[in-house]
C-alpha positions in Angstrom: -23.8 30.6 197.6 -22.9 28.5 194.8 -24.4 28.1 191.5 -25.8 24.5 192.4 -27.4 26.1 195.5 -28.8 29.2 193.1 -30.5 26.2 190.9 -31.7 24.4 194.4 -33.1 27.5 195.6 -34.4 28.3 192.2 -36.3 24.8 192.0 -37.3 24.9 196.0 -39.4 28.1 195.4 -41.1 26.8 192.1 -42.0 24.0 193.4 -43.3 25.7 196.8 -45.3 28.1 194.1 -46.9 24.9 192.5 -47.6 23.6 195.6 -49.6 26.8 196.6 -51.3 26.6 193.0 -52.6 23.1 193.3 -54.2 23.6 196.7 -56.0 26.5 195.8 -56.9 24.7 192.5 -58.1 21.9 194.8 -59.8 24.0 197.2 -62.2 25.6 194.1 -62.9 21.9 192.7 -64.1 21.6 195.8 -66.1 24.2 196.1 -64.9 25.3 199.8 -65.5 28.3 199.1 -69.0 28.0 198.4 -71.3 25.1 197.7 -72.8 24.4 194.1 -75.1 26.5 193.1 -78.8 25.1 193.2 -79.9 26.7 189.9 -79.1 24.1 186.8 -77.8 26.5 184.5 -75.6 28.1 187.0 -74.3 24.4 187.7 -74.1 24.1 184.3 -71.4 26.5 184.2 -69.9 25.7 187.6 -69.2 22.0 185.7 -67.7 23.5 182.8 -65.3 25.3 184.8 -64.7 22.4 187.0 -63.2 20.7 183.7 -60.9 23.5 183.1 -59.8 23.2 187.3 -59.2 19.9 186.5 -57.2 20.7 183.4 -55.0 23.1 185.1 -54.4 20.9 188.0 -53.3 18.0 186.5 -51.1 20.4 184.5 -49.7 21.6 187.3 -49.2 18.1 189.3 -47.1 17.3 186.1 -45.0 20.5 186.3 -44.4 19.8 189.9 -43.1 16.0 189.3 -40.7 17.7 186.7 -39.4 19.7 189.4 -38.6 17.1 191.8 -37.4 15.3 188.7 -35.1 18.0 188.5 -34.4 18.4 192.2 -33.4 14.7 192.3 -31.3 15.0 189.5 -29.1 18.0 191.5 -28.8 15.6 194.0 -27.4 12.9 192.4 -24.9 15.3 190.0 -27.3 14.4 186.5 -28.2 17.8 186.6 -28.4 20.1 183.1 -27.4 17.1 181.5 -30.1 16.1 178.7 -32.2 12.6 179.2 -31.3 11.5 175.7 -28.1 13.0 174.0 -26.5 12.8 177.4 -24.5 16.8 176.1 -25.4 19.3 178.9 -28.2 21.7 178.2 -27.4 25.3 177.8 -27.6 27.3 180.3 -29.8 30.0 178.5 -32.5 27.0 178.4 -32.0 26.2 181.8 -32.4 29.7 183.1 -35.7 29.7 181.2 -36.8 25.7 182.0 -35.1 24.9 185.4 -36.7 21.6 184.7 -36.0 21.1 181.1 -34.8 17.3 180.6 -34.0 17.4 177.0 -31.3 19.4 174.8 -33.0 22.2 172.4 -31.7 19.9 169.8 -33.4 16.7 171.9 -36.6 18.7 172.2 -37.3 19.6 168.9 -36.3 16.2 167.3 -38.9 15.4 170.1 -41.4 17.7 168.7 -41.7 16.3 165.1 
């Protein structure tokens, strides 16, 4: 196997993972599970936490674009290069952030 299909593989099972996170995410916004509760405190409550479901899934639909961003890059032989320096990102970083698009330099300029 070669290190580009290690990084494909790598990428393929986040993304699968993300995938699996959002639906159950979706499913509990939902409430499939079980219907809102008819007390008003309790849907109180079940509102509040329907914020932070909403939080973490649009968190995660934006960590799941990054990965096919990265994905597509493999394909097209961009990848581990950063988007705005153009000097290849370390592979330390990229071990860590499959998906990261910027330089540790880039990023922290980024950052200020």
């Amino acid at each position: 196997m070669t290190e580009s299909d290690d990084i494909r593989s790598t990428l393929i099972d986040m993304l699968e993972e993300l995938d699996d996170r959002l639906a159950r995410i979706t499913d509990d916004v939902k409430h499939t599970q079980e219907p809102l509760a008819k007390d008003s405190e309790e849907q109180a409550i079940q509102v509040e936490n329907d914020e932070v479901l909403d939080y973490l899934g649009n968190s995660t639909r934006a960590e799941i674009d990054q990965v096919k961003r990265a994905i597509a890059k493999l394909e097209h032989g961009h990848y581990g290069n950063c988007e705005v320096c153009g000097e290849p990102i370390s592979k330390a970083r990229l071990e860590i952030l499959p998906f990261a698009r910027l330089c540790v330099r880039c990023a922290e300029k980024a950052e200020e």
